[in-house]
C-alpha positions in Angstrom: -135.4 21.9 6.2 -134.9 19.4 3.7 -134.3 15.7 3.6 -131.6 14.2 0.8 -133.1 12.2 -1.5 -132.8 8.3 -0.2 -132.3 9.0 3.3 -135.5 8.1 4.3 -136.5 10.8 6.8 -133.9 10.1 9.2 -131.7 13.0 8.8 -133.1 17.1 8.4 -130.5 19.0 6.8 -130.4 22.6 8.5 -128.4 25.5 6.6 -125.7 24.7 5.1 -124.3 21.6 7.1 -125.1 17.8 4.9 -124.4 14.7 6.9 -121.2 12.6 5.3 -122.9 10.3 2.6 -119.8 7.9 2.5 -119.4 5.1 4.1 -117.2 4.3 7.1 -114.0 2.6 6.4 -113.3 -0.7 8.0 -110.8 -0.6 10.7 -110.5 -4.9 10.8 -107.4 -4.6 8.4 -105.6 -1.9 10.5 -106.4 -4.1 13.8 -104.7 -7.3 12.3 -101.6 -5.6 11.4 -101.1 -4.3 14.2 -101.7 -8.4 16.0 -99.4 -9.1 13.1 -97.1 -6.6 14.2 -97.0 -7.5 18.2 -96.6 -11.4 17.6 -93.5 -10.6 15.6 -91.9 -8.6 18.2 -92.9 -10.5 20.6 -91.1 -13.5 18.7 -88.6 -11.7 18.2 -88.0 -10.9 21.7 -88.3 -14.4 22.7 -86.1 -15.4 20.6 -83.2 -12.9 21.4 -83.5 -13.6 25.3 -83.7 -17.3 24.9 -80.3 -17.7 23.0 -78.7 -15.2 25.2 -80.1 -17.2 28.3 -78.6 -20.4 27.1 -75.4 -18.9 26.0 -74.8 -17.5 29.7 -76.3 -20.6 31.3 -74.0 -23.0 29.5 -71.0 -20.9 30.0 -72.1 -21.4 33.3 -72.5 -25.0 33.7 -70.2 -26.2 31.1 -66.3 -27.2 33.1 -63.7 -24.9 31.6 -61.1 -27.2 29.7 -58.7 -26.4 32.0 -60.7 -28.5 34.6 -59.4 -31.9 35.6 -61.6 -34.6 35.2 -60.6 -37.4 38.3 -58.5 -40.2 36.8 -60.2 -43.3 35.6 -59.8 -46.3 37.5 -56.8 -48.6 36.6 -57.4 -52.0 36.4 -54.5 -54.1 38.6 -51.1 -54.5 36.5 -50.8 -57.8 35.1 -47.8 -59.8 36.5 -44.5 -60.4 35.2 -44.4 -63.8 33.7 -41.1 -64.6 36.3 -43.6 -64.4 38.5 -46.3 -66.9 37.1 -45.5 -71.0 37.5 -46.6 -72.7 34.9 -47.6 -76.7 34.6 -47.1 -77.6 30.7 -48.8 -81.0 30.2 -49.8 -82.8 27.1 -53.3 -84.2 26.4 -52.2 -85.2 22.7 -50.8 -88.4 21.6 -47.4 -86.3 20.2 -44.7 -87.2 22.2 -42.1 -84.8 23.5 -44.9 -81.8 22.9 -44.9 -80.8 26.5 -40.9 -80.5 27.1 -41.2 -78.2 23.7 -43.5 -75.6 24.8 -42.1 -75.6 28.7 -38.9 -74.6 26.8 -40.6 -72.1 24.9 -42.3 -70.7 27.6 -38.8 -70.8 29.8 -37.6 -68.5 27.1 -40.2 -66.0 27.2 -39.6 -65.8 30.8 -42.0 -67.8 33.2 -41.2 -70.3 35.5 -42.2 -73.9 34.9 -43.6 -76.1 37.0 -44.6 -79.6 36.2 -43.9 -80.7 32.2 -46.0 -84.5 32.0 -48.3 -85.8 30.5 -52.2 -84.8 31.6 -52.9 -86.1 35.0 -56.7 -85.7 34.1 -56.4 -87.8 30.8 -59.2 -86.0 28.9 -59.2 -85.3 25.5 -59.0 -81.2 24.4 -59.9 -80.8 21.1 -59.0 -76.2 21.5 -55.2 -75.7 21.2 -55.5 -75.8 25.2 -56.8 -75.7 28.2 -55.9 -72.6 30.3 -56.5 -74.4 34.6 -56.2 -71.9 37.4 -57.7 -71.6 40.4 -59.4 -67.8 41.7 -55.8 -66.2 43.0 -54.6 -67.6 39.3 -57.3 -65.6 37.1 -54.8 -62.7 36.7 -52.1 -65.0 35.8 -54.0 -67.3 33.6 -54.8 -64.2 31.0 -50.6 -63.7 30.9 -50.6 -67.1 29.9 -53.5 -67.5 27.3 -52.6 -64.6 25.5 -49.8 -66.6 24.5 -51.7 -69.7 23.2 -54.7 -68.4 20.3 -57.8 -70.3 20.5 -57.2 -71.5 24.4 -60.0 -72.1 26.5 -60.1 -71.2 29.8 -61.3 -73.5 33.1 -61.4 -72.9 36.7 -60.7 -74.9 39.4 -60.7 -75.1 43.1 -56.9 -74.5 43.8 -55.7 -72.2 46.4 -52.4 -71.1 44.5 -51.4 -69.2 42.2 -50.1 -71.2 39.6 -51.1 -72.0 36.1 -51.9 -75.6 33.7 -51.2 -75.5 30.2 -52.4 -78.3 28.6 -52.0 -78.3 25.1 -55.1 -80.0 22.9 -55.2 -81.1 20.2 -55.4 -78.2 17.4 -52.0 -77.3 19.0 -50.4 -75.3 16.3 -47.6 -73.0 18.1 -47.3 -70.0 20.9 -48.8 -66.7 19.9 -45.5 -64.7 18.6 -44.9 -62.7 21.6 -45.8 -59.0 19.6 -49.5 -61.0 19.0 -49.3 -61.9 22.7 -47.8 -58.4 23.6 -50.7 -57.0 21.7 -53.5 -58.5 23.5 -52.1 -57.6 26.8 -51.7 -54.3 26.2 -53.8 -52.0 28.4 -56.4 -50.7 26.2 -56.0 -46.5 25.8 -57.5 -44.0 28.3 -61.2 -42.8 27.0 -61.6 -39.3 25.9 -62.3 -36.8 28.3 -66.1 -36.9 28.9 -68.0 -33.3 28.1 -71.3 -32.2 29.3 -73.8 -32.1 26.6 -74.5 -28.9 24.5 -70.5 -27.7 25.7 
């Protein structure tokens, strides 16, 4: 029997058979590519059923456009100015101002009331002062949008009806496409979507 050279008595060599003198290759680089491998199909997979998941769930949940969404609520109409009295009275020292915008106000329709001087006497430095009582709020906005810069004050009336008393940075009425303008109902909001639809 003979031992190779370097072997160091370990290993007896018997006929013809030598033990393998190289060494062993590493496996480390073959197990990471395969970790490698798996995480990117795994990944991969993920992916593929997450975005198919959502696509079905949102088809799901999303309303089909042909769905009617329930009708906003409508705020009450505004009256017709026929139907609004209003009391024109003049806070300024210009005479005959009062008579001028009652007639004014006649022509755009509303009904006049009272057309005197200020029975409270106080000096208005706005264009006017808008009076109503609560049943007059609705009213009141027909007539301010006809008078820019008025100010508005509320009383304890029980009626309906409306003072205009005109102050003194009285110019004019609104044109009646400025005053149409501002009582306009403002347009319907876009139909509302669920997010990610």
């Amino acid at each position: 029997m003979l031992t190779p050279r370097g072997m160091g008595g370990q290993y007896k060599i018997t006929g013809k058979l030598y033990p393998r003198m190289t060494r062993r290759r590493r496996r480390m680089p073959v197990v990471i590519a395969i970790v490698v491998g798996l995480v990117v199909l795994a990944t991969a997979g993920w992916g593929v059923y997450h975005f198919t998941s959502d696509d079905g769930g949102t088809a799901a949940a999303c309303p089909s456009p042909t769905a009617s969404a329930p009708p906003p609520t409508q705020a009450a109409p505004l009256p017709e100015p026929k139907a609004i009295t209003v009391n024109v009275y003049n806070a300024t020292k210009r005479t005959g101002l009062a008579k001028t915008v009652a007639e004014a106000l006649k022509t755009r329709g509303f009904t006049i009331g009272k057309v005197t001087n200020d029975p409270l006497n106080a000096p208005i430095a706005a264009t006017a002062e808008i009076r109503h009582g609560f049943p007059g709020a609705t009213p009141a906005k027909v007539v301010a949008a006809q008078v820019a810069g008025a100010t508005d004050k509320e009383d304890q009336r029980t009626d309906g009806s409306v003072d205009l008393a005109i102050g003194d940075a009285w110019t004019d009425l609104a044109t009646p496409e400025a005053a149409a303008a501002i009582l306009a109902p403002p347009p319907p909001p876009p139909p509302s979507q669920t997010p990610g639809c």
